[in-house]
VEXMARTOR-288420 format. One line per 5 residues: their letters; for each residue x, y, z of C-alpha. Coordinates in steps of 0.25 Angstrom, whole numbers, plus 5000, padded with zeros to 4 digits. Layout:
a> X,Y,Z  ...
//
This chain:
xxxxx> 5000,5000,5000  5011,5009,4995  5010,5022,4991  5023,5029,4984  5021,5041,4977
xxxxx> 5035,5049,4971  5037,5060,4963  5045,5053,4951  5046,5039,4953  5038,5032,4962
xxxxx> 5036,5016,4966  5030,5008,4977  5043,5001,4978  5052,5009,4974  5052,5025,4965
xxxxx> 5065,5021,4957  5075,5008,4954  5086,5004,4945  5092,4992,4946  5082,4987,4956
xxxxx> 5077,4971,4958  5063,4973,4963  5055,4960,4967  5046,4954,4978  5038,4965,4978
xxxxx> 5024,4967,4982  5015,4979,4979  5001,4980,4986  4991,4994,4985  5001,5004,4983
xxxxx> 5005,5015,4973  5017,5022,4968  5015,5035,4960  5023,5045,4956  5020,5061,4954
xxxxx> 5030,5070,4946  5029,5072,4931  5038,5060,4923  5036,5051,4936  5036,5037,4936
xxxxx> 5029,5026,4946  5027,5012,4947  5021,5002,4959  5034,4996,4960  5046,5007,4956
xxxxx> 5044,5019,4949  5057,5019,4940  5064,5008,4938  5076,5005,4931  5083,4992,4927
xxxxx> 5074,4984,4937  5070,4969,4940  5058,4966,4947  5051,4954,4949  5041,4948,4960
xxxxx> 5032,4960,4961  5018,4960,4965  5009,4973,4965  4996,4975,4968  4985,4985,4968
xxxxx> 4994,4995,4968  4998,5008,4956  5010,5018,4950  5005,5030,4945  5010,5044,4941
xxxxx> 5003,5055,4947  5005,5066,4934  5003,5065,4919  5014,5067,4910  5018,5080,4904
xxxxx> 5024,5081,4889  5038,5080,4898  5035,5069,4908  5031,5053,4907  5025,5048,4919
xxxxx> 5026,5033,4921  5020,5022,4930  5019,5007,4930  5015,4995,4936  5028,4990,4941
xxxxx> 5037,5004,4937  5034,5016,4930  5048,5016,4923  5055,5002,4921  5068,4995,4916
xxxxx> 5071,4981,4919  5063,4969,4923  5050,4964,4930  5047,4950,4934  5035,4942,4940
xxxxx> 5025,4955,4942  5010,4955,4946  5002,4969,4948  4987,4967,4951  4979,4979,4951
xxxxx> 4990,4989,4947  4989,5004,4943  4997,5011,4935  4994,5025,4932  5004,5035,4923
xxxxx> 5002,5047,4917  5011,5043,4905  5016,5030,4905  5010,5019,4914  5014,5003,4915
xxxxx> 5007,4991,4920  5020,4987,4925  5031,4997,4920  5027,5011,4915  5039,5015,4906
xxxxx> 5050,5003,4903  5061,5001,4898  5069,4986,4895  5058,4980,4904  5057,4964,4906
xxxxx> 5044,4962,4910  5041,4947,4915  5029,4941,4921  5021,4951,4925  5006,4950,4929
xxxxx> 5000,4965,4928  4987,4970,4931  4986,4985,4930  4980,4996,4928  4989,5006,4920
xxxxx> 4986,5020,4915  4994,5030,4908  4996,5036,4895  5004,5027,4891  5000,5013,4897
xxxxx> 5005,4999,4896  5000,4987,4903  5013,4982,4905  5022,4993,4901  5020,5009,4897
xxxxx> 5030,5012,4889  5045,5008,4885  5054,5014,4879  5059,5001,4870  5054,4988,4870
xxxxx> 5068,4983,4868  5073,4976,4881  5058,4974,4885  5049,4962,4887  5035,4959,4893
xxxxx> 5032,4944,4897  5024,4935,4905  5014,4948,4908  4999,4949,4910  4993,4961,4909
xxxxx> 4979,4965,4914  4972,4978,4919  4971,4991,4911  4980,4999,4903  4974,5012,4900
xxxxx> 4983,5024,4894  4978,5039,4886  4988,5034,4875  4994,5019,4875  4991,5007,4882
xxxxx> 4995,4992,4881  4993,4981,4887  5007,4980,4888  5016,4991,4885  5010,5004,4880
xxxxx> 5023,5009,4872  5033,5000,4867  5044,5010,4866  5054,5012,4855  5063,5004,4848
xxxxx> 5067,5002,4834  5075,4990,4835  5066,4984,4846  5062,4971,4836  5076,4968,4832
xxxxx> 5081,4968,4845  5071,4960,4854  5075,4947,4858  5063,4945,4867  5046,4946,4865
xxxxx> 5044,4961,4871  5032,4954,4876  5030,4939,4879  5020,4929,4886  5010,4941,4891
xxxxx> 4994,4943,4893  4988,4959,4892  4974,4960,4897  4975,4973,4901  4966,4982,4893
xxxxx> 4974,4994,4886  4967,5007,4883  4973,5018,4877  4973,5027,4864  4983,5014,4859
xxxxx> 4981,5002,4868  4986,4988,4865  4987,4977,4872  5002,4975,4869  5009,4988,4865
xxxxx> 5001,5002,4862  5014,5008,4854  5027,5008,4853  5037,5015,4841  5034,5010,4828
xxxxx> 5049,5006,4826  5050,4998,4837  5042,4985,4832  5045,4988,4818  5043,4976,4809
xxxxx> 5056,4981,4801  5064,4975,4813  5065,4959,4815  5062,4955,4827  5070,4944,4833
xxxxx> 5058,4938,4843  5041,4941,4844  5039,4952,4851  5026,4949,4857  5027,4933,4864
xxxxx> 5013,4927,4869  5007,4942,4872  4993,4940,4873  4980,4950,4872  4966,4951,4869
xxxxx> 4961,4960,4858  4947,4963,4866  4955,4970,4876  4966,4978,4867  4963,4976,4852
xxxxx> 4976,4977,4849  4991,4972,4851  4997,4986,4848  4991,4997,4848  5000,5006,4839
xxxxx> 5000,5008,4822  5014,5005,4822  5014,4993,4830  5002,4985,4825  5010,4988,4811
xxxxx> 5022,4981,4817  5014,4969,4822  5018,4955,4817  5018,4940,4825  5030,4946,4834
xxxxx> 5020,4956,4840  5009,4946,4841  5001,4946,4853  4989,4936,4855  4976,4940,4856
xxxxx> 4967,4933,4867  4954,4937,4859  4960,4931,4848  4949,4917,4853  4943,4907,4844
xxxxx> 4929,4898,4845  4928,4885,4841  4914,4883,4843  4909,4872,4834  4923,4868,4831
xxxxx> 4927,4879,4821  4935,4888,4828  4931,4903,4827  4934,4917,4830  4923,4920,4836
xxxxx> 4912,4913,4845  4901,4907,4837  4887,4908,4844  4878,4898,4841  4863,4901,4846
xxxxx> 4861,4906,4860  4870,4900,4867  4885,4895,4863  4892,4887,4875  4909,4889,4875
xxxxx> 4915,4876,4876  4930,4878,4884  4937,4876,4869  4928,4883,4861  4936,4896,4863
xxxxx> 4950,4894,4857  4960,4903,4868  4970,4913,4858  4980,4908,4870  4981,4904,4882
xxxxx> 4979,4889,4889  4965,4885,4893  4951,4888,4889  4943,4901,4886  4940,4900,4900
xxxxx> 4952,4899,4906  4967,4901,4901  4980,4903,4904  4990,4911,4896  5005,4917,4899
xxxxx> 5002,4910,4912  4990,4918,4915  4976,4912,4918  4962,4917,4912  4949,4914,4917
xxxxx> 4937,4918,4910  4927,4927,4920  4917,4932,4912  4911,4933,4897  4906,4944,4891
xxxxx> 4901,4948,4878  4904,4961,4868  4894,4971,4868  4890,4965,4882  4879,4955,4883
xxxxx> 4879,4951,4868  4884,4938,4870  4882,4932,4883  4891,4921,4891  4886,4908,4900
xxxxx> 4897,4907,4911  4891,4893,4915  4890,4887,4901  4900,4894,4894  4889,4899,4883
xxxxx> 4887,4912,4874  4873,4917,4870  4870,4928,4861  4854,4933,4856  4854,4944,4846
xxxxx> 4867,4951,4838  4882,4947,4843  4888,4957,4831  4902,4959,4836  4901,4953,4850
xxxxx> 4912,4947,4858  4913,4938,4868  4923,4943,4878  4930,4934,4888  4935,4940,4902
xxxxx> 4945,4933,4909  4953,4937,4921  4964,4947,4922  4957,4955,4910  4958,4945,4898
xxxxx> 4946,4948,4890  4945,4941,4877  4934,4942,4867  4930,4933,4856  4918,4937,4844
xxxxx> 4906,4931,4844  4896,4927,4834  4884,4917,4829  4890,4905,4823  4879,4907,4811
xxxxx> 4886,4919,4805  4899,4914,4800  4901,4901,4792  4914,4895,4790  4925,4891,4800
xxxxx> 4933,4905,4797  4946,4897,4790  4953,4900,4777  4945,4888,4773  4932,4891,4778
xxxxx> 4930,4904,4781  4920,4911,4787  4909,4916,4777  4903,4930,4778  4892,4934,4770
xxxxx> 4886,4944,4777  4886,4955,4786  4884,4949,4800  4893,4940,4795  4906,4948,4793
xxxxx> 4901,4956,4806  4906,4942,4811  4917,4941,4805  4921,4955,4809  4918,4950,4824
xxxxx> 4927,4939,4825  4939,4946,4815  4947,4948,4825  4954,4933,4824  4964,4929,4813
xxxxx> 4964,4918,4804  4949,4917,4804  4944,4917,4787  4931,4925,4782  4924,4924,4768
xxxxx> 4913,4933,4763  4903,4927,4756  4896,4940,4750  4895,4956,4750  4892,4962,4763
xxxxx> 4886,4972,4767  4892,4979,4781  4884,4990,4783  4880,4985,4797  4893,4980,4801
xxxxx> 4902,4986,4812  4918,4989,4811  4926,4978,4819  4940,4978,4826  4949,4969,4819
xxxxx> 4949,4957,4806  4959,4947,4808  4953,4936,4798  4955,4934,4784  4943,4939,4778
xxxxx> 4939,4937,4762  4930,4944,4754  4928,4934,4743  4928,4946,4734  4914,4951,4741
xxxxx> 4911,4966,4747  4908,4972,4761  4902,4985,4760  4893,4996,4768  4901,4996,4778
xxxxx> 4902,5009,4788  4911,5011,4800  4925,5011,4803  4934,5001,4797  4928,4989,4795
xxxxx> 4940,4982,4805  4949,4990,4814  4959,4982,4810  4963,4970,4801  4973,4960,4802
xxxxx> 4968,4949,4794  4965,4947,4779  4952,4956,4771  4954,4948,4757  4945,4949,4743
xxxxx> 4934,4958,4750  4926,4971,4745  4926,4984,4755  4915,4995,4748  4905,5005,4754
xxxxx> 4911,5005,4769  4910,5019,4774  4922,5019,4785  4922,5030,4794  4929,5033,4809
xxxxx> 4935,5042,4818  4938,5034,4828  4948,5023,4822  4963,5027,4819  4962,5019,4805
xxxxx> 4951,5017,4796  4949,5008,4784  4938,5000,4779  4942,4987,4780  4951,4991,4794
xxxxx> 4958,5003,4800  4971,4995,4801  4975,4982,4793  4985,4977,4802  4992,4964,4795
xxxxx> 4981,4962,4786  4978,4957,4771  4969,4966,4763  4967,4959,4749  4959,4962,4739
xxxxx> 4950,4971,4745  4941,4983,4738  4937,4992,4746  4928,5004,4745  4926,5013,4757
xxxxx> 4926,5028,4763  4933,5031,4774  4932,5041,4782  4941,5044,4794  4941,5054,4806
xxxxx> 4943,5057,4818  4955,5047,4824  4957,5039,4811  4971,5038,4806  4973,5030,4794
xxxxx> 4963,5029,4785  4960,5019,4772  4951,5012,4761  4955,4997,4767  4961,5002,4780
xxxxx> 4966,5012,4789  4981,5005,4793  4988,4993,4786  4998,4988,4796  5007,4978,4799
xxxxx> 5009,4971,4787  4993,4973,4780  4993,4971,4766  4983,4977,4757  4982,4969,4743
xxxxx> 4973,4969,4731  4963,4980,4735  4957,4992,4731  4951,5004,4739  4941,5016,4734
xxxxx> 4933,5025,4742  4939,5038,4751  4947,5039,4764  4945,5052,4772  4950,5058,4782
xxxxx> 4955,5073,4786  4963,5067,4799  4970,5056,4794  4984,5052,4794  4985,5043,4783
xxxxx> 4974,5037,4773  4975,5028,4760  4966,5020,4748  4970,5009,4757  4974,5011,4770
xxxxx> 4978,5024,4775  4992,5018,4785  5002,5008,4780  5010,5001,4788  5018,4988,4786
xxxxx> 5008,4986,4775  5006,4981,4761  4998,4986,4749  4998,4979,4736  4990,4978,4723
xxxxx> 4980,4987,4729  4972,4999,4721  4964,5012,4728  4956,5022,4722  4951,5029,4737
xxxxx> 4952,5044,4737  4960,5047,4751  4960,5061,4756  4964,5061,4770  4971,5072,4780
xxxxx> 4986,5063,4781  4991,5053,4771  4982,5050,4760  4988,5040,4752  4979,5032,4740
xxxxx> 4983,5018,4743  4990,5021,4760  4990,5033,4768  5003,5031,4773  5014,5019,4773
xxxxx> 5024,5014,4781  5033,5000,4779  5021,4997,4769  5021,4992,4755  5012,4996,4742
xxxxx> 5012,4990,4729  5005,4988,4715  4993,4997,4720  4984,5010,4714  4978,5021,4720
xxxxx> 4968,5028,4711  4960,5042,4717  4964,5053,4725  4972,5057,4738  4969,5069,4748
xxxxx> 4977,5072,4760  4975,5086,4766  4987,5085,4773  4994,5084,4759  4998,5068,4760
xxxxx> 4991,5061,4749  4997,5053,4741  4992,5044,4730  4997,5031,4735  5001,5034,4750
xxxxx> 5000,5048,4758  5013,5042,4763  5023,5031,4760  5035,5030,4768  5048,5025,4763
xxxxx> 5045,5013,4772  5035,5007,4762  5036,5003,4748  5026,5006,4735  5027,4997,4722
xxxxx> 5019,5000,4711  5009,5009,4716  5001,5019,4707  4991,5030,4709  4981,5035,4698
xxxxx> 4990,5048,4694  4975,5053,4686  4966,5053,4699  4975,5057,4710  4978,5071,4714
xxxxx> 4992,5071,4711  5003,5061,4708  5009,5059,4723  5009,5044,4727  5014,5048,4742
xxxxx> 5015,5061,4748  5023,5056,4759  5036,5045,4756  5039,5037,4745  5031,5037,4732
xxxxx> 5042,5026,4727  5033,5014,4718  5019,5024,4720  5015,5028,4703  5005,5037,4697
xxxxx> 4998,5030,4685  4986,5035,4676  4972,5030,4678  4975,5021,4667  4986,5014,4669
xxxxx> 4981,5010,4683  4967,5005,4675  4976,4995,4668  4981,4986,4678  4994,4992,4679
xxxxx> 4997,4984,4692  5000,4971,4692  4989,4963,4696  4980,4973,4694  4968,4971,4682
xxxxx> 4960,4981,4676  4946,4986,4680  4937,4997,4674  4946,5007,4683  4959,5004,4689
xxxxx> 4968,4990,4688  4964,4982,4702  4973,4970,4708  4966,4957,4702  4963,4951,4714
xxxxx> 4951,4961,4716  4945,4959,4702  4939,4945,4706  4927,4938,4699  4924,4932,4710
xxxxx> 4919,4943,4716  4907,4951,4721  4900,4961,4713  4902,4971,4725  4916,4969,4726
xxxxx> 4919,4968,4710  4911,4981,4710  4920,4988,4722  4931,4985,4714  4928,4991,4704
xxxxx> 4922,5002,4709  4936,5005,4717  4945,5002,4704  4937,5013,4695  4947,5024,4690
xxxxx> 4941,5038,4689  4945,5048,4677  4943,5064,4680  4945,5074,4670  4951,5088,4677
xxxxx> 4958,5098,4668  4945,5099,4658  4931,5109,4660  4923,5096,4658  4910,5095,4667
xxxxx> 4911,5099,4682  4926,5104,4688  4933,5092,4695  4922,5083,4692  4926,5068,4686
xxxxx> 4922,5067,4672  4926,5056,4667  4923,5042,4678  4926,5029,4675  4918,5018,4683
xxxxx> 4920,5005,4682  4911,4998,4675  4905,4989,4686  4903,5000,4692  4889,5008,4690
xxxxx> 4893,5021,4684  4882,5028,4690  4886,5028,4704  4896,5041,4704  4894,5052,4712
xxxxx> 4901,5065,4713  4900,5072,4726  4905,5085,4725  4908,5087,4739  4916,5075,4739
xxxxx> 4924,5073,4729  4919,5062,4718  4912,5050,4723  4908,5039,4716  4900,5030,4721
xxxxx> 4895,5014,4721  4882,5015,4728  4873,5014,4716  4882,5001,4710  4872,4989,4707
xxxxx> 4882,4980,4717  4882,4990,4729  4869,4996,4728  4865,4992,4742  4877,4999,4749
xxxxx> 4874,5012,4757  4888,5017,4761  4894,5023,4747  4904,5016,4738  4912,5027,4734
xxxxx> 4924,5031,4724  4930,5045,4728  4938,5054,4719  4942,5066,4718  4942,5075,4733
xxxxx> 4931,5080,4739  4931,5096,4737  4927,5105,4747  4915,5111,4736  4916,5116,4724
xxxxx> 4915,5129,4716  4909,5133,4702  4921,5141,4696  4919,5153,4684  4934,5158,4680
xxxxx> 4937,5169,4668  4952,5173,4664  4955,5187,4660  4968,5192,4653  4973,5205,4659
xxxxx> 4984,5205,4650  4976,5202,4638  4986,5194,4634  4982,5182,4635  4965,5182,4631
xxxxx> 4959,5172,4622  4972,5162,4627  4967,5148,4636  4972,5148,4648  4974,5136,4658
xxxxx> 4964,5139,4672  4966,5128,4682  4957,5125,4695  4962,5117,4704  4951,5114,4717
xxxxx> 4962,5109,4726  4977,5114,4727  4987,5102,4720  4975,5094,4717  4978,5092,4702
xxxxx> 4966,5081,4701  4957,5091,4705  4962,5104,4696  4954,5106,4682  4961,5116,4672
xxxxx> 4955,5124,4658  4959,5131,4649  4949,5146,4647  4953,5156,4635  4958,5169,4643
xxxxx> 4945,5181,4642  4934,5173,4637  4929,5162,4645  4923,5159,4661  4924,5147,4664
xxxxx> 4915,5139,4675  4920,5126,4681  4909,5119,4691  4911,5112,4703  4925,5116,4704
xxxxx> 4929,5108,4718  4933,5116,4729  4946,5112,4737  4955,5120,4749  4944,5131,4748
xxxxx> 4945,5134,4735  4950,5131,4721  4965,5134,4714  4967,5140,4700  4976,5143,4691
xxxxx> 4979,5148,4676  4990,5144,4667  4996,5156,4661  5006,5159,4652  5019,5165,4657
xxxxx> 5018,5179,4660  5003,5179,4664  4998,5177,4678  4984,5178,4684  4975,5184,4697
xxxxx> 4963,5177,4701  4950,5184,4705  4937,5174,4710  4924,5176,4718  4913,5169,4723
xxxxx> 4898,5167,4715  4894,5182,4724  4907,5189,4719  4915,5190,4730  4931,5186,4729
xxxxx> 4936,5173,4732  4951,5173,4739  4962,5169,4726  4977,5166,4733  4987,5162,4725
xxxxx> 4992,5144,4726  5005,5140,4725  5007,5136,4711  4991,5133,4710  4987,5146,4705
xxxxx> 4975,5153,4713  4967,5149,4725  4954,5154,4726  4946,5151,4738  4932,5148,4735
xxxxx> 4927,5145,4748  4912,5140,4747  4909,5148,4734  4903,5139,4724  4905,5149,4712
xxxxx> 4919,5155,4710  4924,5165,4697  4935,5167,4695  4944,5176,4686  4959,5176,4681
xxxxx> 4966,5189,4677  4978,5185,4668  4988,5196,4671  5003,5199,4667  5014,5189,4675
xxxxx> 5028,5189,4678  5030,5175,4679  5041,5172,4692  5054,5169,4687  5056,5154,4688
xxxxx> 5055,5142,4679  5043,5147,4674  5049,5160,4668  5061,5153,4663  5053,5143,4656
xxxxx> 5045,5155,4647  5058,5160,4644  5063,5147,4639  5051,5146,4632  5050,5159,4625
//
């Protein structure tokens, strides 16, 4: 019943050691806490350096820091020490608190080479930074965690982990460790955070870099449970790095043998279904469901619930489940002692046929069907097969897909939501994406298949769908938000839009690339984003693209559009990768990095199957694979629809300023169904086709940028000089400044015309113009709105005039060809040449 309290160390045993052997020591109801800015307290020492403990005991008791950090100071507290270096052996705390205004511990709050050995922690630990086991290090190397279990509650404002909440910096970490960092260890403990985990929230993304070979696994028998922390890492960088060294075993991760088929889920079968002991297959661990042992810890089942509450029910005394009504997205959730809560789907054994093998697949034909199968995706391994179109308009997002799932060449469409799976580490094969309206502020990556592919397969796909990302969304794309970890994205092709004024980077296919692979894929998605906006990635890192087309427009306002990345660093690689040089809005391939192996072709040559692999369609080339006869009319249609080139006309007074004149549909397509929404740019649209005439979300194309309205402009020319009247004249308008796709030119016989030009697209306020004059003649510029009153003209950097419209929807203007001494320069030299 000790109370310590110090200034800047404090301990219930002692404030500071260094070279110390602690052992045999018990710790009952008492509290160390420590008070000065950059303090540091821990139940047992405060500061320790270069220690060996073993034999302790600590119960019901806390370290904490009584003041919260300052930009200058890091307060630290853990379980055993706020600051450690050295060794702890045979450790139990039950009932422990540890409470840091920075960094706070289960056992040790800030460590460095720290051998951690059988240690049994229940805790509960709070801080900014916050780690079941251990806060924060500052390297792995020299560090291991084994023979731990870890329960309680790990609650920081930033990071938490079940085990350690920052892994620290290392670059040579993985070619230098000889031992597992973490071995033989069970996390209960519930980590909650704006990045939890239950292993490691974050660490420098150098440090497990998959460039480096390491000698041993880094994670040994590390067990978890998905219900409680969803995930193993909870950083970008690290899930990217993650392979079979970092495995950790997830203890959701059950099977059902129930009629002798062994399952991913809990098949119900009436009203009541009875649990034999072996009819629920353990992910580890000795024993039963009922009771196991693992890393020489026991489990015993107390109690059985059901999520939502009460939609399932549970028979203690006959081991049965009952269900009356809808199970949708239920879980039976298994609560055990010390924390342990493991959850497994469940669902009617009615709805699914097949046994879920690459043999015999389960077959899904309809929509409660692949809501079933989105249930139970969490398991790998485990084989789908649809059997028809399906239409997902009442179907909710799910977490994660870990199956093999394949289309058979049929469409999912209608689909509204966020990403159709948070995440995808599985296979999505031979299957038609159209209609799906995706839309979130709330998710850091969005796509409509996933917001991160993280090891996935995504092969000949098609898919058609808006996305529109706000609030906290990152990364942003057609198929997915993130491709990580070594995803590879083959044989598809994207159309539809990717919006989004706050996002960092957004692509035709996925909007972030790391460690991932793209090859023989075509988009023709129009991206205009606030960050990179790339027409086949956002932005690329350690990732390959090859043999793959991008086809429509980019827009970034942050001036990082490129036609086939926004940026590609000089860590990935592109090999034969063209863009449509005839619809884009100029001829960049990346605005940031290397543009090495990235080509602008003509619409033409990328119609004729340039690529290899690629066969011709009524618009551009497509890999073969997606041109099946196997397939559904829905999905022949999509595909299609998404390969259709699109011809404009600009620099010609034909029809409506900016407008597309000349359109080519393919011919499976029904010709009727184009629409142009001023307002938004050109759309054309599906809904009215004879194959998706029962969709209600839209089936768009979209080209050319929305403008912010639009103007009807009169201009006349007069000659001052008198020079020059009766002689054409070039007068270009431009809507938007270095926007060649969008600028329209004539030429008008100086003194005798006025010329109008309707539904002129307004763009950055107003519109840009210029004439093209001889040398020696320059211009002024007067304009006014329909009343008469003067519209603002300023001068652009080699664009000419600005004029700012504003809201005016009629705008005349006039040139006054004057007398010009032309600069001397280039310009000036080259008219004396020519003279």
């Amino acid at each position: 019943n000790a109370v310590v309290e110090g200034l800047n160390y404090a301990g219930v045993i002692v404030g500071s050691a260094k070279n110390t052997v602690i052992k045999n020591i018990t710790v009952n109801g008492s509290s160390a806490a420590s008070s000065e800015f950059g303090s540091i307290s821990g139940i047992i020492v405060g500061r320790a350096e270069n220690v060996t403990a073993e034999k302790i005991t600590i119960n019901n008791s806390s370290a904490s820091t009584t003041l919260f950090a300052t930009s200058a100071t890091v307060e630290t507290a853990g379980g055993f020490a706020g600051a450690f270096s050295g060794r702890i052996s045979d450790i139990k705390l039950n009932g422990a608190s540890v409470k840091s205004g920075t960094v706070a511990g289960g056992l040790v709050g800030n460590g460095s080479a720290v051998n951690i050995q059988k240690a049994e922690i229940n805790a509960s630990v709070n801080g900014k930074i916050s780690g079941g086991v251990i806060g924060s290090l500052e390297t792995p190397t020299g560090t291991s965690v084994s023979n731990c279990f870890v329960s309680g509650s790990v609650n920081g404002d930033v990071l938490a982990a079940g085990i350690i909440a920052e892994g620290g910096s290392d670059s040579g970490y993985l070619a230098k460790a000889a031992t597992a960092l973490i071995s033989d260890t069970v996390v209960t403990a519930k980590a909650n955070a704006e990045i939890s985990a239950a292993v490691i929230a974050k660490a420098d993304k150098e440090t497990f870099s998959d460039n480096d070979k390491n000698k041993t696994d880094i994670f040994s028998n590390v067990y978890y449970s998905s219900y409680t922390n969803e995930s193993v890492f909870g950083t970008q960088e690290l899930n990217s790095y993650q392979n079979t060294s970092f495995a950790a075993t997830d203890l959701s991760a059950v099977k059902c043998v129930i009629g002798g088929t062994e399952k991913s889920f809990i098949t119900l079968d009436g009203e009541r279904t009875v649990l034999g002991d072996s009819d629920i297959v353990l992910a580890a661990g000795t024993g039963t469901y009922k009771s196991f042992e693992l890393c020489g810890h026991s489990f015993a089942l107390e109690s059985v619930v059901s999520d939502p509450n009460g939609v399932v029910v549970y028979n203690a005394e006959d081991s049965s489940l009952g269900a009356d009504g809808a199970i949708d997205g239920a879980k039976i959730v298994f609560k055990y002692n010390d924390g342990l809560e493991i959850a497994i789907p469940v669902a009617y054994s009615s709805l699914l046929a097949g046994s879920g093998t690459k043999a015999d697949p389960y077959t899904v034909g309809t929509a409660d069907e692949f809501a079933v199968m989105m249930q139970n995706g969490t398991n790998s391994g485990v084989y789908y097969k649809l059997t028809a179109d399906i239409d997902l308009s009442g179907v909710k997002s799910a977490e994660s897909f870990g199956g093999i799932l394949d289309g058979a060449n049929h469409v999912v469409y209608d689909f509204c939501g966020s990403s159709l799976f948070d995440e995808i580490s599985g296979t999505v094969k031979n299957l038609g994406v159209v209609g799906f309206d995706i839309d979130s502020d709330s998710s850091l990556t969005l796509g409509a298949l996933a917001g991160t592919l993280n090891g996935a397969l995504i092969e000949n796909c098609a898919v058609i769908a808006d996305i529109n990302a706000s609030g906290k969304v990152q990364d942003a794309g057609i198929i997915a938000g993130r491709a990580v970890n070594g995803t590879k994205i083959e044989n598809c092709i994207t159309s539809g839009r990717v919006l989004g004024s706050k996002v960092i980077a957004a692509g035709g296919l996925v909007g972030d690339a790391y460690n991932a692979q793209i090859n023989n894929c075509v988009s023709t998605a129009y991206v205009s984003v606030g960050g990179y906006a790339g027409g086949l990635v956002g932005d690329a890192e350690y990732s390959t693209v090859s043999n793959s087309v991008f086809g429509n427009m980019v827009v970034s306002s942050e001036k990082k559009a490129g036609n086939i990345a926004g940026r590609f660093a000089d860590t990935s690689k592109a090999e034969n990768v063209l863009f449509d040089g005839r619809t884009s809005r100029n001829q960049v391939a990346a605005a940031d990095g290397s543009e090495s192996g990235m080509r602008s072709f003509s619409t033409k040559d990328l119609s004729a199957a340039a690529l290899s692999g690629f066969v011709t369609t009524d618009g551009y080339a497509i890999p073969a694979s997606l041109k099946s006869s196997e397939s559904s009319a829905k999905f022949a249609t999509a595909v299609e629809f998404a390969a259709m080139t699109i011809k404009y006309v600009s620099g010609m007074n034909v029809g409506t300023a900016l407008n597309y004149t000349d359109i080519k549909i393919a011919a499976q397509v029904n010709s009727n169904a184009v629409s142009v929404d001023r307002t938004n740019g050109l759309v054309i649209t599906l809904m009215k086709n004879k194959d998706f005439g029962d969709t209600d979300n839209r089936i768009a194309r979209y080209a050319n940028p929305a403008s912010e309205g639009s103007a009807t402009v009169s201009y006349s020319i007069v000659d001052s000089t008198k020079a020059l009247n009766g002689k054409l004249v070039g007068v270009m308008l431009k809507s938007k400044l270095e926007d060649s796709a969008n600028s329209f030119g004539f030429f008008t016989k100086i003194g005798s015309e006025i010329r109008t030009i309707n539904g002129v697209s307004v763009t950055d306020g107003g519109i840009y113009v210029d004439l093209s004059l001889p040398i020696g003649y320059g211009y002024k510029v007067k304009a006014t709105d329909a009343d008469g009153n003067a519209l603002e003209v300023k001068k652009a950097d080699n664009e000419g005039r600005f004029i700012k419209t504003g809201k005016s929807e009629s705008v005349d203007i006039t040139f006054e060809i004057v007398r010009s001494e032309p600069d001397w320069g280039v310009r000036s030299v080259w008219s004396v040449i020519g003279k």
